[in-house]
C-alpha positions, -999 to 999 in steps of 0.1 A, spaced: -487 -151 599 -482 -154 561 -481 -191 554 -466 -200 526 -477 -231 502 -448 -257 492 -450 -282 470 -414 -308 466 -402 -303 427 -411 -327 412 -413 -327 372 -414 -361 372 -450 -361 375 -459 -342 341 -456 -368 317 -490 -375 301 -500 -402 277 -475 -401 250 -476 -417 219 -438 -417 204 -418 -403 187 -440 -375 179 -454 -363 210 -422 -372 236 -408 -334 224 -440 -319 227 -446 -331 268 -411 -324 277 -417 -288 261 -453 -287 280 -437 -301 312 -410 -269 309 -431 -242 300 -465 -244 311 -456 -264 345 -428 -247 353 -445 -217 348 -467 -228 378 -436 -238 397 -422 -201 396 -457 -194 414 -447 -215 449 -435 -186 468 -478 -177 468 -487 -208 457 -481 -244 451 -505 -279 459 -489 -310 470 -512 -345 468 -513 -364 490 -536 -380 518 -571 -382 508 -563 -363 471 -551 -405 466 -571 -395 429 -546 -377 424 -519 -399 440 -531 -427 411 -536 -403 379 -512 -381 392 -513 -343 384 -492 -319 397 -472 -297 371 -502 -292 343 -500 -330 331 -513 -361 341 -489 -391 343 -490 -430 345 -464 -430 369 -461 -455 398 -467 -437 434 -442 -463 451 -409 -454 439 -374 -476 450 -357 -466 479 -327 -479 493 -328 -510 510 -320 -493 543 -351 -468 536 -375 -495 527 -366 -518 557 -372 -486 580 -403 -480 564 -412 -517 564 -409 -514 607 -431 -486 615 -454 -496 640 -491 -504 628 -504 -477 649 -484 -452 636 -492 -462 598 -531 -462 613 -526 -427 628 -505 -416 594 -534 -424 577 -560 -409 598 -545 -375 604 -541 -375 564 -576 -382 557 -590 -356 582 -569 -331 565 -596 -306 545 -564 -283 531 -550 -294 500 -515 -283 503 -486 -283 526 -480 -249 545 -447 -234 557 -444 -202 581 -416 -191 560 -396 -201 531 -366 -223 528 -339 -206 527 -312 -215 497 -286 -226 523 -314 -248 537 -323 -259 501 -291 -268 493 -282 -286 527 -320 -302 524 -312 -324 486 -275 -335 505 -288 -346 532 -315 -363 511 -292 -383 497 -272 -393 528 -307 -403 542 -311 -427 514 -278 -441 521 -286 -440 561 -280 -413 578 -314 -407 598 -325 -384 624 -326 -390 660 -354 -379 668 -387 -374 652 -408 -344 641 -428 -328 665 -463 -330 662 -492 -306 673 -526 -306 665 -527 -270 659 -505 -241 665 -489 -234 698 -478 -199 701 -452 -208 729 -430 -230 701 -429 -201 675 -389 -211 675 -393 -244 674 -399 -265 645 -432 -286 647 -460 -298 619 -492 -285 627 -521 -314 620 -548 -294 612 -536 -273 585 -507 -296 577 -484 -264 586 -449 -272 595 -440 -242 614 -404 -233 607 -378 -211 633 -364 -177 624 -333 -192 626 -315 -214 606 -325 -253 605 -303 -276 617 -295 -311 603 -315 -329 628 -343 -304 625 -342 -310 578 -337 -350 587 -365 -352 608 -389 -336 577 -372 -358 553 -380 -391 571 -417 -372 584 -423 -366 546 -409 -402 536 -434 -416 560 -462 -399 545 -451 -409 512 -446 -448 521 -478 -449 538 -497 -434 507 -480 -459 484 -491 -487 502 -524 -475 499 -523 -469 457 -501 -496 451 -515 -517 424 -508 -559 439 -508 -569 406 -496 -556 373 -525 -549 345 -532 -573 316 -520 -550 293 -485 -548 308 -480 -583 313 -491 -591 275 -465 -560 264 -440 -577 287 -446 -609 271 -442 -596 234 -409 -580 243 -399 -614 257 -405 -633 229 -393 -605 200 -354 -606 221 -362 -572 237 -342 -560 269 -355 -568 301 -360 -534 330 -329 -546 345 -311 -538 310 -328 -503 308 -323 -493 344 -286 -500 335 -288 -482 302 -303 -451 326 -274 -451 349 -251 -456 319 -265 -423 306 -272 -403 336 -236 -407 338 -230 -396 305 -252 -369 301 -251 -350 333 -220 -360 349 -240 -371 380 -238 -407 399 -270 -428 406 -259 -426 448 -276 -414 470 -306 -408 446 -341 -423 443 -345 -450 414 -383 -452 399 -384 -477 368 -415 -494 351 -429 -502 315 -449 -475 307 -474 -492 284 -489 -455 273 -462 -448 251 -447 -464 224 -454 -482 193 -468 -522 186 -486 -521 219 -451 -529 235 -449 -494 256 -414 -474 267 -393 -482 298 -391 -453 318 -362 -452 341 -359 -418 369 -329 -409 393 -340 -380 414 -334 -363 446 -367 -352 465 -372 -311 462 -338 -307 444 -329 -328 409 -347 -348 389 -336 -369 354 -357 -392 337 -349 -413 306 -374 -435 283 -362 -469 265 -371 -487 231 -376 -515 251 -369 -538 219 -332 -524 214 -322 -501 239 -326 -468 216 -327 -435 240 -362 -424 229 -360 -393 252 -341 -374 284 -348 -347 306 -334 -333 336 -344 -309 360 -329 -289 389 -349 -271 417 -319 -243 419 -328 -231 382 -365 -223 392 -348 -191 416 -324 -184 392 -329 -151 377 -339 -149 340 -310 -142 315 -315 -111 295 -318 -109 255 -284 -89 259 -267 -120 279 -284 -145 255 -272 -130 224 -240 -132 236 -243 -168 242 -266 -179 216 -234 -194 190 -214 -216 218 -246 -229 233 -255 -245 199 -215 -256 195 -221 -270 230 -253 -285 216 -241 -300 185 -215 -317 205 -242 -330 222 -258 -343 199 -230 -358 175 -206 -365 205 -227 -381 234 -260 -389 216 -239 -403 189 -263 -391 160 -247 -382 125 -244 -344 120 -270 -351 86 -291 -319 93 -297 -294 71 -299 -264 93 -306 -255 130 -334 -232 148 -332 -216 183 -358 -216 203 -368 -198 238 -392 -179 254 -390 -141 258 -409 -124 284 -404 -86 289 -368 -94 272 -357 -124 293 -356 -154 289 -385 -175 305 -391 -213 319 -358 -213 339 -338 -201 314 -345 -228 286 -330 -223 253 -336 -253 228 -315 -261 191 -334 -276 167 -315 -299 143 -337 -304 110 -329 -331 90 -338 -335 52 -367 -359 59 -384 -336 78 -380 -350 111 -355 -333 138 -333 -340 170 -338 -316 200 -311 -303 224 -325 -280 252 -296 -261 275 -302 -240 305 -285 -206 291 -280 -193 327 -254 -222 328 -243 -232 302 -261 -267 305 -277 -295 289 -312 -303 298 -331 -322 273 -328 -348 241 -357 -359 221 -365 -371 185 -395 -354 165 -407 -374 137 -425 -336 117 -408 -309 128 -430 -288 110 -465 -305 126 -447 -305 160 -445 -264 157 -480 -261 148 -490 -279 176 -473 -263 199 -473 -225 197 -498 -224 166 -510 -191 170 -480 -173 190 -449 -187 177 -430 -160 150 -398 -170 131 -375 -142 135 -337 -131 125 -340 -106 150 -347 -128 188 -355 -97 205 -390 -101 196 -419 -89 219 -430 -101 250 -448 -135 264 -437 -152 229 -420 -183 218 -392 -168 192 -379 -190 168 -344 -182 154 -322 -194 120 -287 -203 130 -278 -222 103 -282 -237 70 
């Protein structure tokens, strides 16, 4: 039987020590184009941490970056309190089938299937809001060849063998609350008990400068979740911390995440002295099956995208339209467009420094905001030996293409 690797999307897990504003672009183009890349791989291959990989659970690396990101995100009260009453034994035997575990990855005898996806992330979120299964996964130590249709989670190779058919609710509840089990349990065991000295003296200097407090940025996060993506915070998972890695003065970023496990994910990053929106990205698990938009399509597109972009930028964002001209940027591979169809503007200012705005072109979409202090550096860095600035997109293969819109 073909067994198939699956790892949740996740691309929360790809921010690496960032020191801002320089560098927040520069991840959030790393965390698109180089881990994403690895994403489209999960149909052959695709590593999920967890159990005894708990060095990887702590300096988490999953999409090509490492991250300081707390393992134990919020749930909803109703999650946490079911999680707080498992049994010790089964939080001893959680732990001990996850240690003996030599494989390094989740298997699956077949694919999801993209009515199971999408039914999987809404019933996700009615689980955080309390809807649970019944029953419970079935367990087996190894594969039983008189349950081929039936779903069960094979022990050994950490398989969970899935039916020809069609899953049912029950049948996508009970892996949501088995994999929300797993997760809980591995929290409790990475968990810092204490916060480090270096956060609690960054916490103390935005104290005493009038900075806002996490409760202000988680706020500010729903406030703009809302307003950049037209999506609400319920039924979603809420991770929020001080991420003393990035930012200026020793004082760090706030970091505030909504995401729905295996199916969306947007994160934002706070000045935590004023408020200022340093950085979003958002992320959808259906645009890594979505077939890649042609040059033809693109070209077509390429004008309202940047009008939808602008708007962006001047409307939402709120940021004065003082640039001096704007610069397209996507990847072409064998004359489509690459890393799930991400097309980013470019708005160069006179100073030198720029504003970002990445869409997905297949719809029509915004992705991503960030600030680069050096435009110019920030390209270097990047692509220094591959990027080519071009009038004419339709440029080669396995390229970054930069394009003029506008001066």
């Amino acid at each position: 039987m073909d067994m198939k690797k699956n790892q949740h999307f996740n691309p929360g897990e790809i921010w690496e020590s960032i020191e801002l504003p320089d560098n927040l672009d520069l991840l959030i183009k790393n965390s698109v184009e180089e881990g994403y890349k690895r994403m489209q791989d999960k149909k052959k291959r695709t590593e999920k941490w967890r159990g005894k990989r708990m060095a990887a659970a702590v300096g988490i690396v999953v999409l090509g970056c490492a991250a300081a990101i707390p393992v134990k995100a919020f749930v909803t009260s109703l999650v946490q309190e079911r999680m707080q009453h498992i049994p010790a034994e089964e939080i001893k035997e959680v732990e001990s089938v996850m240690d003996s575990q030599e494989v390094n990855a989740d298997s699956y005898s077949r694919e999801y299937t993209q009515t199971e996806k999408e039914r999987y992330g809404n019933l996700y979120r009615a689980y955080l809001q309390g809807t649970f299964p019944q029953g419970e996964l079935r367990q087996e130590q190894t594969q039983k060849k008189e349950t081929a249709d039936s779903l069960y989670y094979a022990r050994d190779t950490s398989t969970f063998y899935l039916p020809e058919r069609e899953l049912t609710d029950e049948e996508l509840l009970q892996i949501i609350e088995f994999e929300t089990k797993r997760d809980y349990v591995l929290s409790e065991r990475t968990e810092p008990a204490d916060i480090t000295a270096e956060e609690k003296q960054a916490r103390e200097q935005i104290a005493e400068s009038g900075g806002i407090t996490e409760e202000k940025a988680i706020a500010l996060g729903t406030e703009w979740l809302h307003n950049l993506y037209g999506v609400s915070e319920k039924g979603m998972e809420l991770n929020h911390y001080l991420n003393t890695d990035m930012g200026a003065d020793g004082k760090g970023v706030y970091n505030v995440n909504f995401s729905v496990r295996s199916t969306e994910y947007y994160y934002f990053y706070f000045d935590p002295q004023d408020g200022t929106l340093l950085g979003a990205s958002g992320s959808l698990a259906a645009d890594m099956d979505a077939d890649g938009v042609s040059y033809a399509v693109l070209e077509g597109k390429m004008e309202k995208m940047c009008e939808t972009a602008k708007a962006v930028l001047t409307g939402k964002l709120q940021k004065e339209a003082e640039y001096e001209k704007i610069v397209c940027a996507y990847r072409d591979e064998n004359g489509y467009l690459g890393s799930f169809n991400r097309i980013a503007y470019y708005f160069i200012r006179k100073d030198g420094s720029a504003y970002k705005i990445a869409m997905n072109a297949a719809r029509e979409a915004f992705l991503d905001y960030a600030y680069i202090e050096d435009y110019g550096a920030y390209i270097q860095e990047q692509n220094p030996q591959t990027a080519e600035k071009s009038k004419n997109p339709n440029s080669g293969q396995g390229k970054t293409v930069y394009v003029e819109m506008w001066k």
